[in-house]
Biotite code that builds the C-alpha atoms (Angstrom):
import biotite.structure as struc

atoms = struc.array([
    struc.Atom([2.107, -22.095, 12.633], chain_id="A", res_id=1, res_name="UNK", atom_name="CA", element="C"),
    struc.Atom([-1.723, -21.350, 12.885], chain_id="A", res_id=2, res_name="UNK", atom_name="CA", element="C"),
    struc.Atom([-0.761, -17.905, 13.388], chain_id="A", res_id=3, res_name="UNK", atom_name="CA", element="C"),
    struc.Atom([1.317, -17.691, 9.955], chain_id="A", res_id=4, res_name="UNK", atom_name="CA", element="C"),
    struc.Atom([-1.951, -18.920, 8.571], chain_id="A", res_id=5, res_name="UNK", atom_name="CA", element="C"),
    struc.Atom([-4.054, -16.672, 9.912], chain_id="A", res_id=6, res_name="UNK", atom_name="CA", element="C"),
    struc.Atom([-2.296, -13.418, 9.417], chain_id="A", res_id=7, res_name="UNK", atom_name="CA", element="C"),
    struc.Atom([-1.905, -14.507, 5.563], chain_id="A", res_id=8, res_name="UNK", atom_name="CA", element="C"),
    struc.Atom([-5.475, -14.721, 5.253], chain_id="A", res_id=9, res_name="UNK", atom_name="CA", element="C"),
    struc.Atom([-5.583, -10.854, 7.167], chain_id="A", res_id=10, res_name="UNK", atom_name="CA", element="C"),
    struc.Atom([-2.921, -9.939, 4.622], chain_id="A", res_id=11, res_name="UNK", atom_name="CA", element="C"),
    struc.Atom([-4.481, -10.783, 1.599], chain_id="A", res_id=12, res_name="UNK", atom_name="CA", element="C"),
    struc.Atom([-7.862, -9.889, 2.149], chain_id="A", res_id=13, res_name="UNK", atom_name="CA", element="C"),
    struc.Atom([-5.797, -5.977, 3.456], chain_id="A", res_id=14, res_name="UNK", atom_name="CA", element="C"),
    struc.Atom([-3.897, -6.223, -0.186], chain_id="A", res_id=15, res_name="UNK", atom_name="CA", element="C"),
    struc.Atom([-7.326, -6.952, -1.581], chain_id="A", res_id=16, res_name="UNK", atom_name="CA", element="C"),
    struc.Atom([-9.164, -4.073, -0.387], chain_id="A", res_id=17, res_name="UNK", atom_name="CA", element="C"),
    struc.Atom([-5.803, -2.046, -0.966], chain_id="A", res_id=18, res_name="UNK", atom_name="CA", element="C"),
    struc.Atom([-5.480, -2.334, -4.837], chain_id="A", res_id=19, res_name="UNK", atom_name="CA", element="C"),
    struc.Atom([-9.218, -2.323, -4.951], chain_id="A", res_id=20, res_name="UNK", atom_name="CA", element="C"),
    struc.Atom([-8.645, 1.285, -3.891], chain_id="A", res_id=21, res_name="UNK", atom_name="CA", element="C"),
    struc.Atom([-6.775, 1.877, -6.880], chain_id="A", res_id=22, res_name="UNK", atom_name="CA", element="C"),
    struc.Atom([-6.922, 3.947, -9.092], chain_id="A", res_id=23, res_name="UNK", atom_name="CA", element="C"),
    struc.Atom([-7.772, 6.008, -6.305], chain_id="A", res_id=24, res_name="UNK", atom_name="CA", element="C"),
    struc.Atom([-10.342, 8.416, -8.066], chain_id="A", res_id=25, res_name="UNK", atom_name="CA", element="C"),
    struc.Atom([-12.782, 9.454, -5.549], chain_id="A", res_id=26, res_name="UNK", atom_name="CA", element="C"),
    struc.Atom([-12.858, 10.602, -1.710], chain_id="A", res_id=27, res_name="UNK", atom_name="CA", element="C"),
    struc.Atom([-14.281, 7.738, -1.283], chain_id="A", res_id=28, res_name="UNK", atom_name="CA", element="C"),
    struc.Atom([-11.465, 5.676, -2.757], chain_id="A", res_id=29, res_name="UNK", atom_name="CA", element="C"),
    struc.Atom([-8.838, 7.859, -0.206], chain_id="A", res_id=30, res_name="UNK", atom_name="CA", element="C"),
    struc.Atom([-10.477, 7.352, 2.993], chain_id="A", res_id=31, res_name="UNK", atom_name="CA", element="C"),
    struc.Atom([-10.917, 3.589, 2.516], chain_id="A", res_id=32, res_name="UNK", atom_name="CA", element="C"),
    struc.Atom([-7.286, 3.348, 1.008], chain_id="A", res_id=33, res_name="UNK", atom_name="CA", element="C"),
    struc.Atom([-6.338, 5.491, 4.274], chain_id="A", res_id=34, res_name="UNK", atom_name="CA", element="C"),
    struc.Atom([-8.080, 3.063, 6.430], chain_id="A", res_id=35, res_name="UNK", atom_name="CA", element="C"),
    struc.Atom([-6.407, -0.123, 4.830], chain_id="A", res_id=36, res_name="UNK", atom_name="CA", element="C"),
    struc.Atom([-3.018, 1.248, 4.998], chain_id="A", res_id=37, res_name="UNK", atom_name="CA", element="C"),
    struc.Atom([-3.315, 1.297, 8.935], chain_id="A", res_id=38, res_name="UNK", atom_name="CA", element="C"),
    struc.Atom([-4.926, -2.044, 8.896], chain_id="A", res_id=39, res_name="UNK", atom_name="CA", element="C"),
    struc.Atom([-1.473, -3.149, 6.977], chain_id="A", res_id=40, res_name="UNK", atom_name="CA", element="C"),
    struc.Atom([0.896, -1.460, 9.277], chain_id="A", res_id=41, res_name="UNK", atom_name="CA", element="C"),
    struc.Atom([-0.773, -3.011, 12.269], chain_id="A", res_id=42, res_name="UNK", atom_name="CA", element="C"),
    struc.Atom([-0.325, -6.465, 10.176], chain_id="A", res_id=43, res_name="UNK", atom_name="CA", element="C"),
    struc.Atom([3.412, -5.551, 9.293], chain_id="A", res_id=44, res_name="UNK", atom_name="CA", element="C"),
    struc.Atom([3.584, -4.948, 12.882], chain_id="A", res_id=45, res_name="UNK", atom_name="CA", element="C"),
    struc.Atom([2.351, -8.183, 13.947], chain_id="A", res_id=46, res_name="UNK", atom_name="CA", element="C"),
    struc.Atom([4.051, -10.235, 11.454], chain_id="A", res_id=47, res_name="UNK", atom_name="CA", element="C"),
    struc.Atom([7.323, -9.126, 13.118], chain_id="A", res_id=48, res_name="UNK", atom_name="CA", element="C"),
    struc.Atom([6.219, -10.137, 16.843], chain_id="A", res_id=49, res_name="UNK", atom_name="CA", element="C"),
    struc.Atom([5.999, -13.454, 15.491], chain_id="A", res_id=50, res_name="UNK", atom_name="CA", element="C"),
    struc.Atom([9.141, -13.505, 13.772], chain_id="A", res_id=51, res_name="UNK", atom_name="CA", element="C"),
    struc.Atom([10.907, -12.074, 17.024], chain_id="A", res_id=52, res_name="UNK", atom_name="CA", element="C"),
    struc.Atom([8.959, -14.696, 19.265], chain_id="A", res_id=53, res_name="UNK", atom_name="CA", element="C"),
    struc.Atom([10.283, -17.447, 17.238], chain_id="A", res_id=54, res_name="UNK", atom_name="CA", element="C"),
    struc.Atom([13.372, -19.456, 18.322], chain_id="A", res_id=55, res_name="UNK", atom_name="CA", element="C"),
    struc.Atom([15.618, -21.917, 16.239], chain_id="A", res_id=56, res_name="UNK", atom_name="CA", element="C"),
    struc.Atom([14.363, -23.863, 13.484], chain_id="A", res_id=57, res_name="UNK", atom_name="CA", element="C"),
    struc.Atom([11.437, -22.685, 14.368], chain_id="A", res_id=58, res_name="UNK", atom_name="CA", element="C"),
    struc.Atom([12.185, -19.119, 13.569], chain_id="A", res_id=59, res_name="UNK", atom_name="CA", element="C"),
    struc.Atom([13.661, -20.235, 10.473], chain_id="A", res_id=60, res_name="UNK", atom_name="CA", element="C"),
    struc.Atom([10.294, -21.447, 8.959], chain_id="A", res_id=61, res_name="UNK", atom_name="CA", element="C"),
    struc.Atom([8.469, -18.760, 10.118], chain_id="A", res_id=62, res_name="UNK", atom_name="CA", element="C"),
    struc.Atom([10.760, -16.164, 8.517], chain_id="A", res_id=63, res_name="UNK", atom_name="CA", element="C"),
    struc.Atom([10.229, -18.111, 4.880], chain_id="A", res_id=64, res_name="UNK", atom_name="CA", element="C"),
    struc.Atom([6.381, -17.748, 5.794], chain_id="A", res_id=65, res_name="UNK", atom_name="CA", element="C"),
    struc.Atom([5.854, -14.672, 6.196], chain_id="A", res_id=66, res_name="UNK", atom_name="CA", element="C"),
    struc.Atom([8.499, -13.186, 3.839], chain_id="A", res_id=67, res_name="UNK", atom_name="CA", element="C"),
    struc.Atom([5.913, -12.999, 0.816], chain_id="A", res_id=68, res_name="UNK", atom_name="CA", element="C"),
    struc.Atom([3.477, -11.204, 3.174], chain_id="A", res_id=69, res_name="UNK", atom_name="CA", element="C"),
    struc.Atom([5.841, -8.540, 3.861], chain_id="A", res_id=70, res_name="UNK", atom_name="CA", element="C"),
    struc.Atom([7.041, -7.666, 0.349], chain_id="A", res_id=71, res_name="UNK", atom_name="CA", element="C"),
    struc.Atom([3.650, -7.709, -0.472], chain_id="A", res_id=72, res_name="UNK", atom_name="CA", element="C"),
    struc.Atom([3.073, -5.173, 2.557], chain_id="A", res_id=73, res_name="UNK", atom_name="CA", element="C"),
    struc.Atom([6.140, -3.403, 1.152], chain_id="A", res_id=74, res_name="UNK", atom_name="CA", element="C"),
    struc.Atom([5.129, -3.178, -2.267], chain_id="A", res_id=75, res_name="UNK", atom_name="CA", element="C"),
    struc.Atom([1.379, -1.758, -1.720], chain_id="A", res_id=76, res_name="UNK", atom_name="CA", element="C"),
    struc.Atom([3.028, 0.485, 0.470], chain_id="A", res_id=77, res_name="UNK", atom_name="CA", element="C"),
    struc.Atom([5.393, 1.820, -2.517], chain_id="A", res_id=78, res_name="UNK", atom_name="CA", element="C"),
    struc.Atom([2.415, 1.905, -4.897], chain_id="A", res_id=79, res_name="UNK", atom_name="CA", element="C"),
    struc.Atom([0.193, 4.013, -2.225], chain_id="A", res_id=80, res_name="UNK", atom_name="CA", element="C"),
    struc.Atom([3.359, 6.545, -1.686], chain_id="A", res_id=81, res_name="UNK", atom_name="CA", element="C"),
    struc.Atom([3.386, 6.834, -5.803], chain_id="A", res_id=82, res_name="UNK", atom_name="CA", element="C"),
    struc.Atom([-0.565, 7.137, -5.579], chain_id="A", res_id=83, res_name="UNK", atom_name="CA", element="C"),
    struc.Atom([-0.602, 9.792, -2.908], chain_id="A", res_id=84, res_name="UNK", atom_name="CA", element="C"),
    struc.Atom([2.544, 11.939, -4.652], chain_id="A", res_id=85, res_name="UNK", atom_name="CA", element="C"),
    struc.Atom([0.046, 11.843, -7.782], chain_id="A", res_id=86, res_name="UNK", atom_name="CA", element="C"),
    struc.Atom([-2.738, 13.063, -5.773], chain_id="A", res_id=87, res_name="UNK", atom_name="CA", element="C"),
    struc.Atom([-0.961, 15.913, -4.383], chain_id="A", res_id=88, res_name="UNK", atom_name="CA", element="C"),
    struc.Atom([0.669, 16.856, -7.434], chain_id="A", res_id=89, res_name="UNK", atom_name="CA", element="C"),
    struc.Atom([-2.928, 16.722, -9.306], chain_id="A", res_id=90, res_name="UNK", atom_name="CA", element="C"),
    struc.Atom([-4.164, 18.600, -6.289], chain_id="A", res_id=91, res_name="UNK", atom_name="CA", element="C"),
    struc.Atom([-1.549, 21.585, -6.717], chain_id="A", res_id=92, res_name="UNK", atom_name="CA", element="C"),
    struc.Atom([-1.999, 21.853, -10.414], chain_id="A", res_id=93, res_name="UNK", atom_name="CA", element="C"),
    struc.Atom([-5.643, 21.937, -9.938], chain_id="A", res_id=94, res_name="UNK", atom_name="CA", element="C"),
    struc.Atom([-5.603, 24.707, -7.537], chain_id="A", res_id=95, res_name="UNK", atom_name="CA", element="C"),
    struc.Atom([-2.696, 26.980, -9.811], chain_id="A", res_id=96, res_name="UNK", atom_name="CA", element="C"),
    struc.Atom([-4.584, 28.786, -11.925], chain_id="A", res_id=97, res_name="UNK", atom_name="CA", element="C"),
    struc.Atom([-4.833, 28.837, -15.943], chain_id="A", res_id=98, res_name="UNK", atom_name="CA", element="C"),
    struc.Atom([-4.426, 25.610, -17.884], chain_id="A", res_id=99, res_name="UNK", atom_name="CA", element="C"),
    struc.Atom([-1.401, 26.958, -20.345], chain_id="A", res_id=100, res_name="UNK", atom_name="CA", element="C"),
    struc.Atom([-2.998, 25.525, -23.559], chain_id="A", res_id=101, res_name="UNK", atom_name="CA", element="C"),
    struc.Atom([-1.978, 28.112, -25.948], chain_id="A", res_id=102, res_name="UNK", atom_name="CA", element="C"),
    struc.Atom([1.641, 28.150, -26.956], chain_id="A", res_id=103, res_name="UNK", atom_name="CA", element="C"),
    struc.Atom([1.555, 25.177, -29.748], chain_id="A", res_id=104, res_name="UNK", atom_name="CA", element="C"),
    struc.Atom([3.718, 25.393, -32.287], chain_id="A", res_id=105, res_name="UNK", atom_name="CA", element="C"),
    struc.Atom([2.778, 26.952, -35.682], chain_id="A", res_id=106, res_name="UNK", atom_name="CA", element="C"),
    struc.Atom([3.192, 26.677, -38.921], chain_id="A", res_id=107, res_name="UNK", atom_name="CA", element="C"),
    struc.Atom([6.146, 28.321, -39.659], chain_id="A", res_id=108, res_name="UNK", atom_name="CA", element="C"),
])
């Protein structure tokens, strides 16, 4: 169980540096977000070898253990697939042209 122990402590300093990265305004900010999202596969990763080396009761525990790591894991990586749609999108309307900030509506 020193192992569930240990890869918590990985985990949350990952999910620290993850929303730390957020909002993700500079290069910077991308690279290191980047960087911290293959840091939290390779955790993900890990935390299911230990779940599939697990037997019995044994496996039991350790699947209540870790199951707070991984939502966590899964939730940072929803918010970085949000953050990185609203990067590209920002990215394409930065790069189309004209601004379109004429056509309010008058006085009629």
């Amino acid at each position: 169980m020193q192992r569930a122990g240990k890869h918590a402590l990985i985990v949350n300093e990952l999910l620290r540096h993850f929303w730390g990265c957020i909002p993700c305004n500079s290069e910077a900010k991308r690279r290191k977000m980047d960087k911290v999202l293959e840091q939290m596969d390779l955790s993900y990763r890990d935390l299911n070898a230990l779940l599939e080396r697990s037997r019995g009761e044994e496996r039991a525990y350790v699947s209540q253990i870790i199951r707070p790591m991984r939502e966590q894991l899964d939730a940072a990586e929803a918010a970085s697939r949000h953050v990185k749609r609203m990067l590209s999108q920002k990215t394409r309307q930065g790069t189309g042209g004209g601004g379109g900030g004429g056509a309010g509506g008058g006085a009629g």
